[in-house]
C-alpha positions as CSV (number, residue, x, y, z in Angstrom):
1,X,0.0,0.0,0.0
2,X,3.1,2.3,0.6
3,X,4.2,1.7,-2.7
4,X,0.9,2.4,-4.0
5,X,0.6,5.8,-2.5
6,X,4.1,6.8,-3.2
7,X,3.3,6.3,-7.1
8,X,0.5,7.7,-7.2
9,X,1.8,11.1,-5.0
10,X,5.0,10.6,-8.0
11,X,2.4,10.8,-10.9
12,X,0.6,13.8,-9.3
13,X,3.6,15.9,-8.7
14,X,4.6,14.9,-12.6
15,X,1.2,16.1,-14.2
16,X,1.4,18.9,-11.8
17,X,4.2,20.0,-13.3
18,X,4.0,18.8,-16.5
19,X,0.9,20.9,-17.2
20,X,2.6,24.3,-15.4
21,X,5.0,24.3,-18.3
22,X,3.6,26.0,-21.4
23,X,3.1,23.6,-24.0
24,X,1.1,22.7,-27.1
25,X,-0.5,19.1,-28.2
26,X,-2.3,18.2,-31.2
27,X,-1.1,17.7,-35.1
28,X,0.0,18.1,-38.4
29,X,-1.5,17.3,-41.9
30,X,1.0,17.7,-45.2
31,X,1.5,14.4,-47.7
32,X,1.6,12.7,-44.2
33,X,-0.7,13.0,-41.0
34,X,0.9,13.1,-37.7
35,X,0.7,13.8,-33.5
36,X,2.8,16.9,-32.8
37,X,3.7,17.9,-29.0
38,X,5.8,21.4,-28.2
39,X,7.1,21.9,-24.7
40,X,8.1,25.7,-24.1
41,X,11.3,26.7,-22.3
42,X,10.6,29.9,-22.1
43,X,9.2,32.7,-23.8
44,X,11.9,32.3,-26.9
45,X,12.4,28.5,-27.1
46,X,10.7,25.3,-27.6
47,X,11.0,21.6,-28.2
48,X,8.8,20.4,-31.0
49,X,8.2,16.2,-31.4
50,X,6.0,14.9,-34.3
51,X,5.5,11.3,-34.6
52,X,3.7,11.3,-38.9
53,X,2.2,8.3,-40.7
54,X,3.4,8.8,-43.8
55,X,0.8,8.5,-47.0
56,X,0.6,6.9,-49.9
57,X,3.3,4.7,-48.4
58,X,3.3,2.7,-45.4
59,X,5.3,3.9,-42.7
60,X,6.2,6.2,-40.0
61,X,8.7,8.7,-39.0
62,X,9.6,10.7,-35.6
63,X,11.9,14.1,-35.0
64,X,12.3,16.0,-32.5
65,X,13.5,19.9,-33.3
66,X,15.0,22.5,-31.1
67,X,13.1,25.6,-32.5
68,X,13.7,29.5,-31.6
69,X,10.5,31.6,-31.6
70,X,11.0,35.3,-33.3
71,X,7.5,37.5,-32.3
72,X,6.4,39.4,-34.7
73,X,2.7,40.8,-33.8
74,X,0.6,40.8,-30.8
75,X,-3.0,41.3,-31.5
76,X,-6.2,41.7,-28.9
77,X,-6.9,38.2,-30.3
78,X,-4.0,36.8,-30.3
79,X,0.1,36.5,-31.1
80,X,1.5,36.1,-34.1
81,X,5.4,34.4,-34.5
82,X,7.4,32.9,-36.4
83,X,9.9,30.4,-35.5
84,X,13.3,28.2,-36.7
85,X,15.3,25.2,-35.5
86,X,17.2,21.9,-36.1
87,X,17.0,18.4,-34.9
88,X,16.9,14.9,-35.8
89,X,14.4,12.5,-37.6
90,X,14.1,9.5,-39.0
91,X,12.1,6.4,-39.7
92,X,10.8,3.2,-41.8
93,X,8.7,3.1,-45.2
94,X,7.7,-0.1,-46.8
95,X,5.1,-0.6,-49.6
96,X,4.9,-1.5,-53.3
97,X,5.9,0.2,-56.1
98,X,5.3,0.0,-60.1
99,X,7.4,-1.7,-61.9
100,X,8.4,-2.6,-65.4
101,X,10.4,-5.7,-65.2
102,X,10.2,-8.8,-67.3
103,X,11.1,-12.2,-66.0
104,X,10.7,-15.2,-67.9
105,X,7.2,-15.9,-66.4
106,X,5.7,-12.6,-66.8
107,X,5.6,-9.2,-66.4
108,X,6.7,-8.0,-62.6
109,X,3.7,-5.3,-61.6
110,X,5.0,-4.7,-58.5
111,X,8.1,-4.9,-56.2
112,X,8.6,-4.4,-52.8
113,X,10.7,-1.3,-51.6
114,X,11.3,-1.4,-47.9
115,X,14.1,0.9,-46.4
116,X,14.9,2.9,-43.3
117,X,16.4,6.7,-42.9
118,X,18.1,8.4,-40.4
119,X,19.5,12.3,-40.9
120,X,19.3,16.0,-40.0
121,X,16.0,17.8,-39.6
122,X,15.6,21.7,-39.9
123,X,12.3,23.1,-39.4
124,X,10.8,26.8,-39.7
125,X,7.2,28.7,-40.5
126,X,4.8,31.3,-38.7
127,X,2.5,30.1,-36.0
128,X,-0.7,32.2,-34.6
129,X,-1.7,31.5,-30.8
130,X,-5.6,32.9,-30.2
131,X,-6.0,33.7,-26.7
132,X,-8.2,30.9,-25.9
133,X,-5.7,28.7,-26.5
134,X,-5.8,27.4,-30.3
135,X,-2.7,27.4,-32.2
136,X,-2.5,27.6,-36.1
137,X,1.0,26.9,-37.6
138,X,2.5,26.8,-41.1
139,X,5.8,25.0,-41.2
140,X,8.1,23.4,-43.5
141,X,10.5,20.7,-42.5
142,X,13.3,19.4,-44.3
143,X,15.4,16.0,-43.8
144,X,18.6,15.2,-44.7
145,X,18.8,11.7,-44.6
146,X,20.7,8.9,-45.1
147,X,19.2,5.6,-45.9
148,X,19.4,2.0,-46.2
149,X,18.4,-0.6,-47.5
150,X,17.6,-4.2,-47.2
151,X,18.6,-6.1,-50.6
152,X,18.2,-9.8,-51.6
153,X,20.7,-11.7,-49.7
154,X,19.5,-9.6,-46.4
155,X,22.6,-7.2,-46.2
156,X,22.4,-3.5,-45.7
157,X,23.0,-1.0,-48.6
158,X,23.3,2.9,-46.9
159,X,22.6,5.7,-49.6
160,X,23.4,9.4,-49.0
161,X,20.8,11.0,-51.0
162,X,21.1,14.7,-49.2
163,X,17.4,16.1,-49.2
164,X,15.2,13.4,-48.5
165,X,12.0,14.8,-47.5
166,X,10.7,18.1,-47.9
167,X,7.2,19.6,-47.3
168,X,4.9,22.4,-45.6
169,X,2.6,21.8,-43.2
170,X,-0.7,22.8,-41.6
171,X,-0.6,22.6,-38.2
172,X,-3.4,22.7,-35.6
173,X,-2.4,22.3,-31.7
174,X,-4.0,23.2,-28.0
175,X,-1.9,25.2,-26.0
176,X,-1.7,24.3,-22.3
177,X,-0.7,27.0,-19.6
178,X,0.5,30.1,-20.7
Protein backbone atom coordinates (compact mmCIF):
# COMPACT_ATOMS: atom_id res chain seq x y z
CA UNK A 1 0.00 0.00 0.00
CA UNK A 2 3.12 2.30 0.57
CA UNK A 3 4.24 1.66 -2.71
CA UNK A 4 0.90 2.39 -4.05
CA UNK A 5 0.58 5.83 -2.52
CA UNK A 6 4.06 6.81 -3.19
CA UNK A 7 3.29 6.28 -7.11
CA UNK A 8 0.51 7.73 -7.17
CA UNK A 9 1.81 11.06 -4.99
CA UNK A 10 4.98 10.64 -8.03
CA UNK A 11 2.38 10.77 -10.89
CA UNK A 12 0.58 13.83 -9.25
CA UNK A 13 3.61 15.89 -8.66
CA UNK A 14 4.62 14.94 -12.62
CA UNK A 15 1.19 16.07 -14.21
CA UNK A 16 1.36 18.90 -11.79
CA UNK A 17 4.18 19.95 -13.35
CA UNK A 18 4.01 18.82 -16.49
CA UNK A 19 0.91 20.94 -17.25
CA UNK A 20 2.62 24.32 -15.36
CA UNK A 21 5.04 24.27 -18.35
CA UNK A 22 3.62 26.02 -21.42
CA UNK A 23 3.06 23.62 -24.02
CA UNK A 24 1.07 22.70 -27.08
CA UNK A 25 -0.54 19.09 -28.23
CA UNK A 26 -2.26 18.25 -31.24
CA UNK A 27 -1.13 17.72 -35.15
CA UNK A 28 -0.03 18.10 -38.37
CA UNK A 29 -1.54 17.26 -41.94
CA UNK A 30 1.05 17.72 -45.18
CA UNK A 31 1.52 14.37 -47.65
CA UNK A 32 1.59 12.69 -44.23
CA UNK A 33 -0.72 13.02 -41.00
CA UNK A 34 0.88 13.13 -37.69
CA UNK A 35 0.69 13.80 -33.49
CA UNK A 36 2.78 16.93 -32.78
CA UNK A 37 3.72 17.95 -29.02
CA UNK A 38 5.77 21.42 -28.17
CA UNK A 39 7.11 21.91 -24.68
CA UNK A 40 8.11 25.66 -24.08
CA UNK A 41 11.33 26.74 -22.28
CA UNK A 42 10.56 29.87 -22.12
CA UNK A 43 9.21 32.69 -23.83
CA UNK A 44 11.87 32.35 -26.86
CA UNK A 45 12.44 28.53 -27.08
CA UNK A 46 10.72 25.31 -27.63
CA UNK A 47 11.01 21.57 -28.22
CA UNK A 48 8.85 20.38 -31.02
CA UNK A 49 8.18 16.18 -31.36
CA UNK A 50 6.02 14.94 -34.34
CA UNK A 51 5.50 11.28 -34.56
CA UNK A 52 3.71 11.29 -38.88
CA UNK A 53 2.25 8.32 -40.67
CA UNK A 54 3.44 8.77 -43.79
CA UNK A 55 0.79 8.47 -46.97
CA UNK A 56 0.59 6.87 -49.88
CA UNK A 57 3.33 4.65 -48.41
CA UNK A 58 3.30 2.68 -45.43
CA UNK A 59 5.33 3.91 -42.71
CA UNK A 60 6.25 6.16 -39.98
CA UNK A 61 8.75 8.68 -38.97
CA UNK A 62 9.57 10.69 -35.61
CA UNK A 63 11.86 14.11 -34.97
CA UNK A 64 12.30 16.02 -32.51
CA UNK A 65 13.49 19.86 -33.30
CA UNK A 66 15.01 22.54 -31.12
CA UNK A 67 13.09 25.65 -32.48
CA UNK A 68 13.67 29.53 -31.64
CA UNK A 69 10.47 31.62 -31.60
CA UNK A 70 11.03 35.31 -33.25
CA UNK A 71 7.51 37.47 -32.33
CA UNK A 72 6.38 39.35 -34.71
CA UNK A 73 2.70 40.84 -33.83
CA UNK A 74 0.59 40.79 -30.82
CA UNK A 75 -2.96 41.34 -31.55
CA UNK A 76 -6.21 41.72 -28.87
CA UNK A 77 -6.92 38.16 -30.30
CA UNK A 78 -3.97 36.83 -30.30
CA UNK A 79 0.05 36.51 -31.05
CA UNK A 80 1.50 36.12 -34.15
CA UNK A 81 5.43 34.40 -34.52
CA UNK A 82 7.44 32.87 -36.36
CA UNK A 83 9.89 30.38 -35.54
CA UNK A 84 13.32 28.23 -36.66
CA UNK A 85 15.29 25.21 -35.51
CA UNK A 86 17.22 21.88 -36.08
CA UNK A 87 17.05 18.35 -34.89
CA UNK A 88 16.94 14.91 -35.79
CA UNK A 89 14.41 12.45 -37.61
CA UNK A 90 14.09 9.45 -39.02
CA UNK A 91 12.15 6.40 -39.67
CA UNK A 92 10.80 3.22 -41.78
CA UNK A 93 8.71 3.14 -45.23
CA UNK A 94 7.72 -0.14 -46.76
CA UNK A 95 5.08 -0.59 -49.58
CA UNK A 96 4.90 -1.53 -53.26
CA UNK A 97 5.88 0.21 -56.06
CA UNK A 98 5.26 -0.04 -60.07
CA UNK A 99 7.41 -1.73 -61.95
CA UNK A 100 8.40 -2.59 -65.38
CA UNK A 101 10.36 -5.73 -65.18
CA UNK A 102 10.19 -8.81 -67.26
CA UNK A 103 11.09 -12.23 -66.01
CA UNK A 104 10.68 -15.22 -67.86
CA UNK A 105 7.23 -15.92 -66.44
CA UNK A 106 5.73 -12.55 -66.77
CA UNK A 107 5.61 -9.15 -66.44
CA UNK A 108 6.67 -8.01 -62.57
CA UNK A 109 3.74 -5.28 -61.58
CA UNK A 110 4.97 -4.74 -58.46
CA UNK A 111 8.11 -4.88 -56.21
CA UNK A 112 8.60 -4.42 -52.82
CA UNK A 113 10.74 -1.35 -51.63
CA UNK A 114 11.25 -1.37 -47.87
CA UNK A 115 14.09 0.94 -46.43
CA UNK A 116 14.90 2.91 -43.28
CA UNK A 117 16.36 6.69 -42.95
CA UNK A 118 18.14 8.35 -40.41
CA UNK A 119 19.48 12.27 -40.92
CA UNK A 120 19.33 16.03 -40.00
CA UNK A 121 16.01 17.82 -39.60
CA UNK A 122 15.63 21.73 -39.89
CA UNK A 123 12.35 23.15 -39.37
CA UNK A 124 10.77 26.80 -39.67
CA UNK A 125 7.21 28.68 -40.48
CA UNK A 126 4.85 31.32 -38.67
CA UNK A 127 2.48 30.07 -36.01
CA UNK A 128 -0.65 32.17 -34.58
CA UNK A 129 -1.75 31.49 -30.84
CA UNK A 130 -5.56 32.88 -30.23
CA UNK A 131 -6.00 33.71 -26.75
CA UNK A 132 -8.21 30.90 -25.91
CA UNK A 133 -5.74 28.73 -26.46
CA UNK A 134 -5.77 27.36 -30.26
CA UNK A 135 -2.70 27.42 -32.22
CA UNK A 136 -2.51 27.65 -36.12
CA UNK A 137 1.03 26.87 -37.64
CA UNK A 138 2.45 26.77 -41.06
CA UNK A 139 5.78 24.97 -41.15
CA UNK A 140 8.15 23.35 -43.46
CA UNK A 141 10.50 20.70 -42.46
CA UNK A 142 13.35 19.38 -44.35
CA UNK A 143 15.35 16.00 -43.82
CA UNK A 144 18.56 15.23 -44.67
CA UNK A 145 18.76 11.70 -44.60
CA UNK A 146 20.70 8.90 -45.14
CA UNK A 147 19.17 5.62 -45.92
CA UNK A 148 19.44 1.98 -46.15
CA UNK A 149 18.37 -0.59 -47.49
CA UNK A 150 17.57 -4.15 -47.19
CA UNK A 151 18.59 -6.11 -50.60
CA UNK A 152 18.18 -9.78 -51.61
CA UNK A 153 20.69 -11.70 -49.69
CA UNK A 154 19.52 -9.57 -46.41
CA UNK A 155 22.61 -7.18 -46.17
CA UNK A 156 22.44 -3.49 -45.73
CA UNK A 157 22.97 -1.04 -48.62
CA UNK A 158 23.32 2.86 -46.90
CA UNK A 159 22.63 5.72 -49.56
CA UNK A 160 23.37 9.42 -49.03
CA UNK A 161 20.79 11.01 -50.99
CA UNK A 162 21.05 14.67 -49.20
CA UNK A 163 17.40 16.09 -49.25
CA UNK A 164 15.18 13.42 -48.46
CA UNK A 165 12.00 14.84 -47.46
CA UNK A 166 10.73 18.08 -47.89
CA UNK A 167 7.23 19.62 -47.34
CA UNK A 168 4.86 22.40 -45.64
CA UNK A 169 2.64 21.82 -43.23
CA UNK A 170 -0.66 22.78 -41.59
CA UNK A 171 -0.55 22.62 -38.17
CA UNK A 172 -3.35 22.70 -35.56
CA UNK A 173 -2.45 22.34 -31.66
CA UNK A 174 -3.99 23.15 -28.04
CA UNK A 175 -1.87 25.22 -26.03
CA UNK A 176 -1.69 24.35 -22.27
CA UNK A 177 -0.65 26.95 -19.61
CA UNK A 178 0.54 30.12 -20.68
Amino acid sequence: MKKLTLIAIVIFVSCTVAVAQPRAIGGRLSYSIGASYQHGFGEKNMLQADLDLLGYWYGGQATITYNWIIPIKEWNIGTFNAFAGGGVGGGYKWGLQVSNINYPWGLELFTRNRYGFVGLAANGGVEFNFQFGLQLSAEWRPLFALRFYENENRDIDFYVGGLYKSAVALGVRYRLGK
